[in-house]
C-alpha positions in Angstrom: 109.8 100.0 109.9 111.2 97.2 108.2 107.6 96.1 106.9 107.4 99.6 105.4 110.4 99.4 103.9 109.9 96.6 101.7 106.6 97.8 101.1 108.2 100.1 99.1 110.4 97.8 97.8 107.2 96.1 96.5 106.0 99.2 94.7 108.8 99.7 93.4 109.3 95.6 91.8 106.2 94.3 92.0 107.5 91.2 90.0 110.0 91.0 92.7 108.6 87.9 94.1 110.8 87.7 96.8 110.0 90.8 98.2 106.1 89.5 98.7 107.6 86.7 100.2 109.6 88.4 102.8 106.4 90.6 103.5 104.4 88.0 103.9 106.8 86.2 106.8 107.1 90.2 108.1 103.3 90.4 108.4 102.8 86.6 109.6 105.2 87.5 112.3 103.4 90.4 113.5 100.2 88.6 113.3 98.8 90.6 110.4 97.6 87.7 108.8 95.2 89.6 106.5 98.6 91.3 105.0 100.4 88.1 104.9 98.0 85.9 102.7 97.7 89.4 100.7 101.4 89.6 99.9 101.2 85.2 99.6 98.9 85.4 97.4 100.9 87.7 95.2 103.8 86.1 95.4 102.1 82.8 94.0 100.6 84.7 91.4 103.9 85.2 90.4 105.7 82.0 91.1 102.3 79.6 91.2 103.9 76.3 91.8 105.7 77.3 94.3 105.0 74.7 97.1 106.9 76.1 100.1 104.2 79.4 98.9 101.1 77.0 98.9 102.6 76.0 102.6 103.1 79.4 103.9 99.5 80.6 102.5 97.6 77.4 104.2 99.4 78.0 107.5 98.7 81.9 107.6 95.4 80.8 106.8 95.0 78.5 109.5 96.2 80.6 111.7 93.7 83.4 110.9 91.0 80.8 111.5 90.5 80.3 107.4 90.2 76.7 107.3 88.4 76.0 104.5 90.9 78.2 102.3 93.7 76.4 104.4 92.5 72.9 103.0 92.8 74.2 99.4 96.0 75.5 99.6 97.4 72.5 101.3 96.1 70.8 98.4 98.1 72.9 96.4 101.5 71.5 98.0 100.2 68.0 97.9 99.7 68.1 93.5 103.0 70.0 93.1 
């Protein structure tokens, strides 16, 4: 419910960075870690040197067995 709800929230201010950000930690908590590197991913493209975003990507990532894509975003957190 709460997922859905800011879903909405995100169609309704997609610049809302924030929003993708809370979705993302929604979706990483339910282990919908397809969803959560969606709405990371977003949320960098709005707010790219965003390092604590780099961090949250590579760890959904690892988590979803993505290492390779892990190692890059880590790298992300280690130039900003």
């Amino acid at each position: 419910m709460v997922a859905r709800l800011f879903n909405e929230a995100a169609q309704m201010s997609p610049e809302d960075v924030d929003v993708h950000i809370v979705l993302g930690v929604l979706y990483n908590l339910s282990s919908e870690n397809d969803k959560a590197i969606a709405s990371f991913k977003t949320a960098l493209k709005l707010k790219p040197n965003d390092y604590s975003l780099w961090n949250k990507l590579g760890v959904t990532q690892a988590n979803s067995v993505q290492s390779a894509d892990a190692i890059l975003a880590y790298q992300q957190v280690a130039s900003s």
